[in-house]
C-alpha positions as CSV (number, residue, x, y, z in Angstrom):
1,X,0.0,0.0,0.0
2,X,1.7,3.4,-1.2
3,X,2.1,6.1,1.6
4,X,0.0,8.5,0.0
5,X,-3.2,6.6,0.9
6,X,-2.4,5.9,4.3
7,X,-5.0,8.2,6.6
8,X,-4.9,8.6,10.4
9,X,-7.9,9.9,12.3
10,X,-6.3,12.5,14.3
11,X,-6.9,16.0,16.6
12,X,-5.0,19.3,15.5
13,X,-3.1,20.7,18.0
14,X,-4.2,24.5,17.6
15,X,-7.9,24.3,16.4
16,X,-9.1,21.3,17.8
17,X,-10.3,20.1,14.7
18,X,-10.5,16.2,13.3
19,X,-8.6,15.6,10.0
20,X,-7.0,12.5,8.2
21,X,-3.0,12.9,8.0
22,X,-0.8,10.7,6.3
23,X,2.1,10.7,8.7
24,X,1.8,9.8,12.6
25,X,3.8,12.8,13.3
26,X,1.6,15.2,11.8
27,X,0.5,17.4,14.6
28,X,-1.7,20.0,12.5
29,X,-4.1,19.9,10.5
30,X,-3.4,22.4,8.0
31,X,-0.1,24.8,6.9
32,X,-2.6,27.6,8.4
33,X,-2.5,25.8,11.5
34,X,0.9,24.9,12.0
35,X,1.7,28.4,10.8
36,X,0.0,29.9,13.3
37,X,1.5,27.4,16.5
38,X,5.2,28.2,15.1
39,X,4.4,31.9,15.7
40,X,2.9,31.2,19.0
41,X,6.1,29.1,19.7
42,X,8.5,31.7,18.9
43,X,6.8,34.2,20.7
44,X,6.6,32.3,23.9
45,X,10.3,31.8,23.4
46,X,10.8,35.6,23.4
47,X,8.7,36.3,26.1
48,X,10.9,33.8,28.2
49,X,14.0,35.1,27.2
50,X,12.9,38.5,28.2
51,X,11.3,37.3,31.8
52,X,14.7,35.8,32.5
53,X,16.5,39.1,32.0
54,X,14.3,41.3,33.7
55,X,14.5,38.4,36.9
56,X,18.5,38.9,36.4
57,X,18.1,42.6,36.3
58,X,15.8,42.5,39.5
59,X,18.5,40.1,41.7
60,X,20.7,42.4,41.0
61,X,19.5,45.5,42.4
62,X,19.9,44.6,45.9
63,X,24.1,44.8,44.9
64,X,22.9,47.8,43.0
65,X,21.8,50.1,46.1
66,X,24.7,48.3,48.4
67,X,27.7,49.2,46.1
68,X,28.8,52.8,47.3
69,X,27.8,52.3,51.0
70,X,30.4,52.1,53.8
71,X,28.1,51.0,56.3
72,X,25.7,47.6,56.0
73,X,23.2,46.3,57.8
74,X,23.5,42.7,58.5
75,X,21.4,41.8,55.9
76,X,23.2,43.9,53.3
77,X,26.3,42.0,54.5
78,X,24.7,39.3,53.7
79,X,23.5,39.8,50.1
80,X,27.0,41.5,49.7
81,X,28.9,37.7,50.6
82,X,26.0,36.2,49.2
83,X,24.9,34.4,52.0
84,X,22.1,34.4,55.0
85,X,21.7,37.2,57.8
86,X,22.0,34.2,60.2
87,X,25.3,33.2,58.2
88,X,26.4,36.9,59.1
89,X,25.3,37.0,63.2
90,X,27.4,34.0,63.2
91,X,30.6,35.4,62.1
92,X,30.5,38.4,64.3
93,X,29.5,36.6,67.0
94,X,32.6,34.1,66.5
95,X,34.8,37.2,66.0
96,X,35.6,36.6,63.0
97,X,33.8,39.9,61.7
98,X,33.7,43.3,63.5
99,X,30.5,44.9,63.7
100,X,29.1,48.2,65.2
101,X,26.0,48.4,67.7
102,X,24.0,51.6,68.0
103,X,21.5,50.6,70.0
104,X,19.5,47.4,70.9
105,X,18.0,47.3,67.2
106,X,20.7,49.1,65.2
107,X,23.7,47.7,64.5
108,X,26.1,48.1,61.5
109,X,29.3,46.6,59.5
110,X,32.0,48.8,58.2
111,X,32.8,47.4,54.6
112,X,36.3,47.5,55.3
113,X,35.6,45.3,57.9
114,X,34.4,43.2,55.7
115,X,37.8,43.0,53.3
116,X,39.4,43.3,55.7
117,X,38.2,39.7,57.4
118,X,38.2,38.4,53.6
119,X,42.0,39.5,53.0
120,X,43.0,37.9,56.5
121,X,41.4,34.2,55.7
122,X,42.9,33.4,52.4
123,X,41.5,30.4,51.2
124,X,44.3,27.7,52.2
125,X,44.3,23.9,50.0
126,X,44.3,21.2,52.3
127,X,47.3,19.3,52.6
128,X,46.7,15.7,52.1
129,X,47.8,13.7,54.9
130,X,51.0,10.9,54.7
131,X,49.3,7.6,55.4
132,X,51.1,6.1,58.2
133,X,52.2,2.1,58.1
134,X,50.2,-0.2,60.5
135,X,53.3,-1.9,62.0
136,X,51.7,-2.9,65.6
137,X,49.1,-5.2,66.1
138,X,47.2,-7.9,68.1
139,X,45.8,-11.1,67.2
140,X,42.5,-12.2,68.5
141,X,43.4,-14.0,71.2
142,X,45.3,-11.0,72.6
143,X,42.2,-8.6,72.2
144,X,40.2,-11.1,74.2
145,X,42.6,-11.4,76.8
146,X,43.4,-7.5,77.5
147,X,39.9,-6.2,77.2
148,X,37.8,-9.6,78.3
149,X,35.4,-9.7,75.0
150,X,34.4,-12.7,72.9
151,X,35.4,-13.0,69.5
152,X,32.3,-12.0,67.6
153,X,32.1,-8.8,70.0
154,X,35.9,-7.9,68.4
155,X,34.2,-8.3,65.0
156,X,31.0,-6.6,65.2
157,X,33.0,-3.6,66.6
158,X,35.9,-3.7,64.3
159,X,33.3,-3.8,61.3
160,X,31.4,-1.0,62.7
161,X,34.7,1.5,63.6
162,X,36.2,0.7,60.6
163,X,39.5,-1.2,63.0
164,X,42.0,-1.9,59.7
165,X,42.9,-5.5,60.2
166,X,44.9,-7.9,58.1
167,X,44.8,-11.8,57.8
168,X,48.0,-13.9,57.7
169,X,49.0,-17.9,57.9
170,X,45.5,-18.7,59.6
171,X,45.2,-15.8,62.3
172,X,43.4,-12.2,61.9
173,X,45.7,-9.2,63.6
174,X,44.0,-5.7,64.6
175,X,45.8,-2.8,64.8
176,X,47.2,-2.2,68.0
177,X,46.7,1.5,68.1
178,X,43.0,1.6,66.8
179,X,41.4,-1.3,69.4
180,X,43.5,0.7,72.3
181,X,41.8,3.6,71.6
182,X,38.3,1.9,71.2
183,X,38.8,0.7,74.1
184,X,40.2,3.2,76.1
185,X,37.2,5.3,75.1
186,X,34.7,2.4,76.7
187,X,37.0,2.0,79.9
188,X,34.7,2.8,83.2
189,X,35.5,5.8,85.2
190,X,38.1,4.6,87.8
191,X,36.6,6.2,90.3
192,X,33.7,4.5,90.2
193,X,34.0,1.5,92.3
194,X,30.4,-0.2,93.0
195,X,28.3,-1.1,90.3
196,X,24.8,-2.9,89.2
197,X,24.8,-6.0,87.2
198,X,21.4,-5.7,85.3
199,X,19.9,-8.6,86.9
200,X,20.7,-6.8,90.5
201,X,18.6,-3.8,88.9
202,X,15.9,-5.9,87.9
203,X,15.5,-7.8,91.4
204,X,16.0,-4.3,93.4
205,X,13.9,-2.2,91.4
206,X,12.1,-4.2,89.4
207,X,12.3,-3.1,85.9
208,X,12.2,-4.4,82.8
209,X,15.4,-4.5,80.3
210,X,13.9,-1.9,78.1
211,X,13.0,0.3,81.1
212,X,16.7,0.1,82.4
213,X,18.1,1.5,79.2
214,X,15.8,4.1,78.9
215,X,16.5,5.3,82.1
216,X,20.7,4.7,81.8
217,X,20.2,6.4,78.4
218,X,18.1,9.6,79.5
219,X,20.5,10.1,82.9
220,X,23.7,9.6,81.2
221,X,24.4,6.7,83.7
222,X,27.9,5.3,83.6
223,X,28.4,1.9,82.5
224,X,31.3,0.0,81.8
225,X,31.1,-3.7,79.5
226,X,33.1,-6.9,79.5
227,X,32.1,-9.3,77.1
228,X,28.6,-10.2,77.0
229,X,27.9,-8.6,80.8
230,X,27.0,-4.7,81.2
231,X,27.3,-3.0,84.9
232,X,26.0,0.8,85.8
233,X,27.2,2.9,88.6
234,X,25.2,2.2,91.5
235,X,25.6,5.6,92.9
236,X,24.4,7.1,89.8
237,X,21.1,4.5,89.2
238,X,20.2,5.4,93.0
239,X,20.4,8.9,92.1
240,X,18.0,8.2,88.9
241,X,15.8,6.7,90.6
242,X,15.6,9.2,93.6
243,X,16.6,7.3,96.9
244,X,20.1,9.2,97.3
245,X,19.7,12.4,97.0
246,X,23.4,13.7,95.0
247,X,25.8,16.3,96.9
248,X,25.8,20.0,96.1
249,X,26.5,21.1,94.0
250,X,26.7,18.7,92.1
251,X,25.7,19.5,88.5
252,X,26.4,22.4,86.1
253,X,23.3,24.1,84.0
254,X,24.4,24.2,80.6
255,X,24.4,27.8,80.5
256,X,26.6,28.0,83.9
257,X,29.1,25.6,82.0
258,X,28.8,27.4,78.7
259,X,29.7,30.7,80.5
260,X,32.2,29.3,82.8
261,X,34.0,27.6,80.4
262,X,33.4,29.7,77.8
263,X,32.1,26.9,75.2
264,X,30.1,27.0,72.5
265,X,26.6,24.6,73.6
266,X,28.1,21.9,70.7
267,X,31.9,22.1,72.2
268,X,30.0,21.4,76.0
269,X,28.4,18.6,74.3
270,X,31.0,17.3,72.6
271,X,33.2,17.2,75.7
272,X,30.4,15.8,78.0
273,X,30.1,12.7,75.6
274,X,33.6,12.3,74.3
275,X,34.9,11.6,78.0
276,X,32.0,9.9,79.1
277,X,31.0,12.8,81.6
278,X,27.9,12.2,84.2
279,X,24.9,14.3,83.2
280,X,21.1,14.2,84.9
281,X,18.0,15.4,83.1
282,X,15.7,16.8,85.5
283,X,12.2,18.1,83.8
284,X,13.5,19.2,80.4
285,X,16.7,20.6,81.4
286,X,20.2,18.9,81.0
287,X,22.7,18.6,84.3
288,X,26.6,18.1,83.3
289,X,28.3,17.1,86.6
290,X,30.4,19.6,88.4
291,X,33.5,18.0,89.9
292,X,34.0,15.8,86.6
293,X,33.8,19.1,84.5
294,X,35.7,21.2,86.5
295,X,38.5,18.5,86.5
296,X,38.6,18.3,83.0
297,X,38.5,21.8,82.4
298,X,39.4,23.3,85.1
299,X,42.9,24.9,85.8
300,X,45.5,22.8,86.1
301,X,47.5,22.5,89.1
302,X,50.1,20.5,91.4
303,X,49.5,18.9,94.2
């Protein structure tokens, strides 16, 4: 059958109306037709084009009004570094900017200032760092025997830290230097000598497993693990559950550490957790405790 008798019921695309076309990609039904949708095409296209100048125009008036003023709000600093007002309170507030303040709702930056900070913090490339050769290590048996775990415990942890190990003639060695410092991270406070076995909680106070670990989680109880067993400070359980009452002053607010410290609330954080520091959450508030703080922060000194 020759092409030229080949019809296809189909809709035109600009009028709507039913014709027979030869091709399947015909999408008009007349030269009128598709006459008429090229123009409406092209004039869409301008009208685009010319929206998308007139938005690039507009974003950059903001720079426009900014560029012969000395002194900037916080928001004109912004838009001038091209990032958020927040972005901004954040630098002065690390010192990392100087900024001006009026009054309690006026407060300006020089834009000298702001060259100033941008000449003094040259961008710097990273230096990549020298691997260092694994050259100490311990075989399984000698991880078991210093730190009291079973085998599958060394796995699961050296699979989840990311421990290099390497397996020769039979036997799996860990690196000595990254299961010391596992390790040494999970060692119990020293000065913590009584402690619960789980089962000893459960008969004392009886509670069930999940109840135990919501309560060791939410009070930051100490704990300290061998193998397959688990033990929390006694002291600090009785405390949690309210029949000792602890010595004051015994905790830090945030905010008193914060300002006594002079920490940022993430650096607190990150110092409470890193060395396993006591904390107490009573109503909403968090309690970091005192003499554990101020010996890790505090002045040093010889006795």
């Amino acid at each position: 059958m020759a092409s030229s008798s080949i019809r296809i019921k189909k809709v035109c695309e600009w009028c709507g109306e039913v014709f027979y076309a030869q091709k399947t990609t015909t999408r008009y039904c007349s030269h009128r037709c598709n006459s008429k949708a090229y123009k409406e095409a092209s004039r869409n296209k301008r009208i685009q084009k010319t929206e998308t100048e007139t938005d690039s125009l507009i974003s950059q008036q903001p720079m426009q009004m900014i560029k012969d003023k000395e002194f900037l709000s916080f928001a004109e600093a912004g838009t001038l570094l091209g990032i958020s007002r927040q972005a901004v309170y954040k630098m002065v507030a690390a010192g990392h900017l100087k900024a001006s303040k009026i009054s309690s709702r006026l407060s300006f930056i020089k834009r000298s200032d702001i060259e100033s900070m941008l000449n003094n913090r040259p961008y710097e490339t990273r230096q990549t760092k020298t691997a260092v050769p694994i050259t100490e290590f311990y075989t399984t048996a000698e991880v078991k025997e210093k730190y009291n775990v079973v085998d599958s415990w060394i796995f699961v942890v050296a699979k989840k830290h990311n421990i290099p190990r390497i397996f020769n003639r039979g036997k799996t060695y860990w690196s000595k230097k990254h299961i010391d410092n596992y390790f040494s991270k999970k060692a119990a406070n020293p000065e913590i000598t009584e402690w619960y076995t789980v089962q000893e909680i459960q008969d004392k106070f009886d509670m069930t497993l999940a109840a135990i670990y919501t309560l060791a989680s939410k009070n930051a109880i100490p704990k300290k693990k061998e193998g397959i067993m688990v033990w929390y400070s006694k002291k600090h359980f009785d405390i949690a559950k309210g029949i000792v009452q602890p010595k004051e002053p015994q905790y830090y607010t945030v905010a008193e550490a914060m300002e006594k410290f002079n920490l940022t609330r993430d650096q607190l954080y990150h110092y409470a957790k890193y060395h396993n520091i006591s904390r107490a959450k009573v109503g909403k508030y968090v309690k970091i405790s005192r003499p554990e703080l101020d010996q890790l922060l505090g002045d040093p000194k010889i006795e």
